[in-house]
Kinemage of the C-alpha trace (Angstrom):
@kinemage 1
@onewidth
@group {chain A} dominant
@subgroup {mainchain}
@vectorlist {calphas} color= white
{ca unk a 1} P 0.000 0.000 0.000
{ca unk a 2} L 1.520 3.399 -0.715
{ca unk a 3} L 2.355 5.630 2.010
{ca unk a 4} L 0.703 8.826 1.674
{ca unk a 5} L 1.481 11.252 4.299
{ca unk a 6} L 3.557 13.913 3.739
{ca unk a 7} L 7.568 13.931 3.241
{ca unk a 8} L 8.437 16.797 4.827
{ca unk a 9} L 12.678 18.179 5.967
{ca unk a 10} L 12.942 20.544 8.671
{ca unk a 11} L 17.004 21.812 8.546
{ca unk a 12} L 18.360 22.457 11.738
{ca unk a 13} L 15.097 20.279 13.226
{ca unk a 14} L 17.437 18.457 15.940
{ca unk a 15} L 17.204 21.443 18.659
{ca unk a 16} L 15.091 24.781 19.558
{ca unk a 17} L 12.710 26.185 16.784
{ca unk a 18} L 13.829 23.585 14.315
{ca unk a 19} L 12.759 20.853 16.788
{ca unk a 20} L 9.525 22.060 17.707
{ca unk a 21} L 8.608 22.423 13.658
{ca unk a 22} L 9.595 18.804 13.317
{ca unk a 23} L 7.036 18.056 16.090
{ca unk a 24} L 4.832 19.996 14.498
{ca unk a 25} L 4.782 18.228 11.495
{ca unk a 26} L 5.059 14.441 13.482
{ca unk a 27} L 2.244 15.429 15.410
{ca unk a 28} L 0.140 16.271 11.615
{ca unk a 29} L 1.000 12.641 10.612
{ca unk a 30} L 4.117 13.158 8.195
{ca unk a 31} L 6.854 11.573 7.789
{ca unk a 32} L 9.956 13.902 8.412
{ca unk a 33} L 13.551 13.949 8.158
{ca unk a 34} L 15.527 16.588 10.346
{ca unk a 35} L 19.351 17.243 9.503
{ca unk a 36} L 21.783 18.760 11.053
{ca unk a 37} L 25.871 18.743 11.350
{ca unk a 38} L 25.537 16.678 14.500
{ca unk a 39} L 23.013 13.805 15.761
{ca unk a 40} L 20.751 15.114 18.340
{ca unk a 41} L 20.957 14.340 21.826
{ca unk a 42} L 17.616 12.917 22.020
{ca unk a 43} L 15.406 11.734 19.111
{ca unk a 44} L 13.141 14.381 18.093
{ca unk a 45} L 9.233 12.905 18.867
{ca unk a 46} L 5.748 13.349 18.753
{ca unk a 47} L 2.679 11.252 18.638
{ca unk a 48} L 4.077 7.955 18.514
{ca unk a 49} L 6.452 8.734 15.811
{ca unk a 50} L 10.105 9.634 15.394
{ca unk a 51} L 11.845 12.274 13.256
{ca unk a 52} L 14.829 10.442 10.751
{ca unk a 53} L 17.900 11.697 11.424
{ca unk a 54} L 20.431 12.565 8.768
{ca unk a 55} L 24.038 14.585 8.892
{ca unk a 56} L 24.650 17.040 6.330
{ca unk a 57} L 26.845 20.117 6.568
{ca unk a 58} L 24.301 22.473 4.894
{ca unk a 59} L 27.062 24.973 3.679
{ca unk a 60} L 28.055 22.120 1.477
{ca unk a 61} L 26.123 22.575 -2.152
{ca unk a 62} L 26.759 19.183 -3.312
{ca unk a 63} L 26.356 17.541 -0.101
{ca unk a 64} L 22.771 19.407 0.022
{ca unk a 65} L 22.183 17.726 -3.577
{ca unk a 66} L 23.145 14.644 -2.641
{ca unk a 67} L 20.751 14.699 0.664
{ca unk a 68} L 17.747 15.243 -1.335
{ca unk a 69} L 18.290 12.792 -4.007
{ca unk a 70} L 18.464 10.179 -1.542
{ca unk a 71} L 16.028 10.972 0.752
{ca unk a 72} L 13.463 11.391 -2.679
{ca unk a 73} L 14.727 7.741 -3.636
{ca unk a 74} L 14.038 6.301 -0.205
{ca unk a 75} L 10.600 7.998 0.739
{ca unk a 76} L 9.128 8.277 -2.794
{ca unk a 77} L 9.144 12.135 -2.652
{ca unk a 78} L 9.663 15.733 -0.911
{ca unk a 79} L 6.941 17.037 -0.472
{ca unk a 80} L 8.089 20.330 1.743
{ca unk a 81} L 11.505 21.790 2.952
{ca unk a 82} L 11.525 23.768 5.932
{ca unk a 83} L 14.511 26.086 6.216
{ca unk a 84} L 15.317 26.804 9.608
{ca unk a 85} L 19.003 26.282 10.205
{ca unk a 86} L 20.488 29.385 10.879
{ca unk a 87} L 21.967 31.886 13.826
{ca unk a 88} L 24.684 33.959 14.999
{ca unk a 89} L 26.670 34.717 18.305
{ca unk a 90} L 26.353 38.787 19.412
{ca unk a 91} L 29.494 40.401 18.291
{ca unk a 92} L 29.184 44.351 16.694
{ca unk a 93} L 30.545 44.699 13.332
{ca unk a 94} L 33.361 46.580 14.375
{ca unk a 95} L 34.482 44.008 16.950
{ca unk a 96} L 33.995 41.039 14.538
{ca unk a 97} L 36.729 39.603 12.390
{ca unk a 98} L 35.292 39.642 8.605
{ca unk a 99} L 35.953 35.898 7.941
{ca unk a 100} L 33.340 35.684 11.033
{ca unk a 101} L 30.976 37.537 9.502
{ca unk a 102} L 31.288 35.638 6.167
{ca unk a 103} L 30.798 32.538 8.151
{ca unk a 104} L 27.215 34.067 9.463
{ca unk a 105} L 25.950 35.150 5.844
{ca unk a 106} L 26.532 31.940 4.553
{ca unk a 107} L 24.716 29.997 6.870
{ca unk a 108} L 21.831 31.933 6.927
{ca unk a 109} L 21.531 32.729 3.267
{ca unk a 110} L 23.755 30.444 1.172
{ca unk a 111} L 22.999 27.196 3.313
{ca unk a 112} L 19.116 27.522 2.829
{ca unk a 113} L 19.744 29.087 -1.156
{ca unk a 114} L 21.820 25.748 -1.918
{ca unk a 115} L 19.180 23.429 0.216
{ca unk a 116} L 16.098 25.295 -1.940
{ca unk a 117} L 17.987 24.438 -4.975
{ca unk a 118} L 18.490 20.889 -4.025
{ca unk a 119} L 14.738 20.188 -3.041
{ca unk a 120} L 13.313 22.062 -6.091
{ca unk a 121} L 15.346 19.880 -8.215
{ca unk a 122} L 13.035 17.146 -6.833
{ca unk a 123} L 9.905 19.171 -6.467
{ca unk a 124} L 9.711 19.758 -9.885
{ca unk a 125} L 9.371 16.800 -11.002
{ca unk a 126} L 6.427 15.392 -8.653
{ca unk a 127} L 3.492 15.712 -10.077
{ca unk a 128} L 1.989 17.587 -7.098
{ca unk a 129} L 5.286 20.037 -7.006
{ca unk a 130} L 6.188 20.780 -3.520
{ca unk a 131} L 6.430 23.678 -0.760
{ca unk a 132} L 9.698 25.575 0.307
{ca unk a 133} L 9.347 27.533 4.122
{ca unk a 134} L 12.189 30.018 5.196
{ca unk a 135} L 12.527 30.773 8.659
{ca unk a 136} L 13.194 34.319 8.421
{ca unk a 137} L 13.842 36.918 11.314
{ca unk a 138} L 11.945 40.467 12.516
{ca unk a 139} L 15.955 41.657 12.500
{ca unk a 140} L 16.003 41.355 8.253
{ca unk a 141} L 13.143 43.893 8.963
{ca unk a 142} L 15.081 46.568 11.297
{ca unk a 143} L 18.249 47.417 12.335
{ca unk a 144} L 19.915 44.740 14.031
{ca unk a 145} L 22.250 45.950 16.673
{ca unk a 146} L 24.844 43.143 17.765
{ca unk a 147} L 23.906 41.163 14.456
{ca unk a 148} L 24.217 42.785 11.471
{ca unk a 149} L 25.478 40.340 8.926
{ca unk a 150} L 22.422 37.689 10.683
{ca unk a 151} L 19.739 40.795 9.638
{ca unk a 152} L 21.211 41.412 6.560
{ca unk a 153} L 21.331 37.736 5.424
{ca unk a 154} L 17.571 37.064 6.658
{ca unk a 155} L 16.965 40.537 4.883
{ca unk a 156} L 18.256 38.979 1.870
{ca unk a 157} L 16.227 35.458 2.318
{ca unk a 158} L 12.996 37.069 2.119
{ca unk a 159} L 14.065 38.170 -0.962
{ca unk a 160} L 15.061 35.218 -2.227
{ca unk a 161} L 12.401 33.620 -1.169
{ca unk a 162} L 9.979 35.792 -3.300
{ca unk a 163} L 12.079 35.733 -5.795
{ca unk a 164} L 11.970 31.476 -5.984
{ca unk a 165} L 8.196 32.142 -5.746
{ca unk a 166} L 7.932 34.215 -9.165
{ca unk a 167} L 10.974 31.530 -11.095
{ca unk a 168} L 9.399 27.768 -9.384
{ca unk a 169} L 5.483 28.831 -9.936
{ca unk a 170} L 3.623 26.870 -10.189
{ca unk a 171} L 4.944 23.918 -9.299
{ca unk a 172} L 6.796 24.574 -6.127
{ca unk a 173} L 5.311 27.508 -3.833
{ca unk a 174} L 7.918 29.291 -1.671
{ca unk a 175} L 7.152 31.529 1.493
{ca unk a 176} L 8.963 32.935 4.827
{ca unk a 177} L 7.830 32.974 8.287
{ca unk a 178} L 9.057 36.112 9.850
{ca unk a 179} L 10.097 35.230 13.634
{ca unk a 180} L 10.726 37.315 16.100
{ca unk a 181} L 11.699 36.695 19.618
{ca unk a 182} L 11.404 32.822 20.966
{ca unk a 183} L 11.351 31.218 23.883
{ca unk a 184} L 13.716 27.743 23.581
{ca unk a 185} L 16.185 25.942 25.571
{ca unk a 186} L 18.814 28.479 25.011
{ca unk a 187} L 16.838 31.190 25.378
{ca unk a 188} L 19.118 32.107 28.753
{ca unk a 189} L 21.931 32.890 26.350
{ca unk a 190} L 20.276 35.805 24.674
{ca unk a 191} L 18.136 36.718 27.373
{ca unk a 192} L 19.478 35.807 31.250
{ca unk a 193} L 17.338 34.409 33.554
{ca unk a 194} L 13.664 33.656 34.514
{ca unk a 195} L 13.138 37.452 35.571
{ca unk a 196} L 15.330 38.770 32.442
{ca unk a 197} L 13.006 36.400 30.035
{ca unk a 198} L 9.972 37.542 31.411
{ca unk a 199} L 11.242 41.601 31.362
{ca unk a 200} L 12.090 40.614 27.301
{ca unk a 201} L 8.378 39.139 27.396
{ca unk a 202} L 6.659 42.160 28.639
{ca unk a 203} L 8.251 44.235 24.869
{ca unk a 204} L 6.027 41.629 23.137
{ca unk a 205} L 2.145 43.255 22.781
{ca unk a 206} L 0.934 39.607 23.390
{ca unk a 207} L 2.880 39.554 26.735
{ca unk a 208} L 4.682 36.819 25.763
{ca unk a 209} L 7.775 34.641 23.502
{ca unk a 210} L 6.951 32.969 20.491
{ca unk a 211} L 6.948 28.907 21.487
{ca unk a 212} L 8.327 26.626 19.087
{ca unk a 213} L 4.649 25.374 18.506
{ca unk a 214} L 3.564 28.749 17.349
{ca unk a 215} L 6.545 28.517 14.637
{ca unk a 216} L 5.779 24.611 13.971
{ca unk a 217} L 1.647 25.423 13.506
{ca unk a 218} L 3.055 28.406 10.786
{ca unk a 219} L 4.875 26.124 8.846
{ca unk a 220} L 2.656 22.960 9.342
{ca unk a 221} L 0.147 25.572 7.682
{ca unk a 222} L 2.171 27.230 4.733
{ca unk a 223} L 2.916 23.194 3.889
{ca unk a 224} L -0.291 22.442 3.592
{ca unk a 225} L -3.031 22.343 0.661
{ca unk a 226} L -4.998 24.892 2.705
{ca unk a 227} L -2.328 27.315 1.761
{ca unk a 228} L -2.264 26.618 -2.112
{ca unk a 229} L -2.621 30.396 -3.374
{ca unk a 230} L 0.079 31.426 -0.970
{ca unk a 231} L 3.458 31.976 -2.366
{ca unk a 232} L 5.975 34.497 -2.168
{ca unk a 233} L 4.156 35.631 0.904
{ca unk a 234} L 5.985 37.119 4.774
{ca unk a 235} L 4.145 35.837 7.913
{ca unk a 236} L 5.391 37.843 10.599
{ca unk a 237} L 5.092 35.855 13.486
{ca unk a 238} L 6.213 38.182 16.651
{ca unk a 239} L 3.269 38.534 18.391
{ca unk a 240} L 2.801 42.320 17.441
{ca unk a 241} L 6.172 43.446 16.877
{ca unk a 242} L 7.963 45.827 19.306
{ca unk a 243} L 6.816 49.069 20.732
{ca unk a 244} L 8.245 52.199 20.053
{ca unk a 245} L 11.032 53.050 22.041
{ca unk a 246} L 9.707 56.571 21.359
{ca unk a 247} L 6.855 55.874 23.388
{ca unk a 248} L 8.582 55.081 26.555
{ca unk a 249} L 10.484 58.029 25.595
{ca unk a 250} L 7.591 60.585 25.318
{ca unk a 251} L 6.708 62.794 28.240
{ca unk a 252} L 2.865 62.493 27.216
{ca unk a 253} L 1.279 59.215 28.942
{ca unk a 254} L -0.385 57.167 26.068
């Protein structure tokens, strides 16, 4: 009997965000394959079923080619690529060595550019064509203090993405899920403790982080047939954005 459900990769879907959109998609009943440079600590799980884990260096063009092609021949198809590997430590530009900043850049816009171009070389030829997610960031969208070359390259894979959206209609749909701040196991790194998370929080007009859920349901959504006129499209998922400093800064109460 043929297996029907959904063959979906989630990049970077061993830890944080990229973990909880794996879940996401367990929990919908597909079948999904998470890769990463290393093997998770713990299998990545939901609803009785497991994530497949397989090692690929993402910066690595033919390696990404490779990936696909075998995990097409093994499960039949892809049907969706989630691209969510990505990040950068804090440094300011002026304090960061350039190779550094190269490094950032390419992981966050060349990794998921060569992964895209890997999976639509098996999307196209499905019958049903396929769906390409990038996980893109709120600092693409403003200035990005402590991150520049990070907001510039998500700047530039929004672009990309719409620009894979006008080339791979109509088979293969592409769209990006803008994210601001989350809430994930490393969250302490970025933000300190309980009391500095919840301060970070109170910035966000919903009062609260994004969970990885909230990222996963997104994605599980923009995957889906329910979504079949959306392409080239931005979700901004960030619970309302940030307040303006200017604001605070006003004598006038608002």
């Amino acid at each position: 009997m043929t297996d029907t459900r959904q063959v979906v990769v989630v990049t970077g879907g061993t830890r944080g965000v990229g973990a909880g959109i794996a879940r996401g998609f367990l929990a919908a009943g597909a079948r999904v394959v998470v890769c990463a440079r290393r093997a998770p600590d713990r299998p990545v799980e939901a609803a009785g079923a497991t994530a497949e884990f397989r090692p690929l260096d993402l910066r690595d063009a033919q390696a990404a080619q490779v990936f696909f092609r075998e995990v097409a021949a093994e499960h039949g198809r892809v049907d969706a690529l989630v691209n969510n590997a990505g990040g950068t430590p804090f440094g300011l530009l002026a304090d960061t060595a350039p190779a550094r900043q190269a490094k950032v850049v390419e992981l966050n816009l060349l990794a998921p550019l060569y992964a895209s171009l890997a999976a639509y070389d098996v999307m196209r030829t499905q019958e049903a064509g396929g769906s390409i997610t990038m996980i893109g960031s709120v600092s693409g969208t403003r200035p990005s203090p402590g991150s520049g070359a990070y907001g510039a390259a998500k700047a530039g894979l929004e672009n990309l993405a719409r620009t894979m959206a006008v080339e791979w209609a109509p088979s293969v749909r592409v769209n990006t899920v803008v994210l601001g701040l989350a809430r994930t196991e490393s969250a302490h790194l970025h933000y300190g403790d309980e009391e500095g998370v919840a301060r970070v929080a109170r910035t966000v007009p919903l009062g609260r982080l994004a969970d990885p859920s909230d990222v996963a349901d997104a994605c599980v959504f923009l995957a889906s047939d329910r979504a079949r006129y959306i392409s080239g499209a931005a979700l901004h998922l960030h619970g309302g954005g940030e307040r303006p400093a200017f604001l605070d800064a006003a004598s006038v109460n608002r």
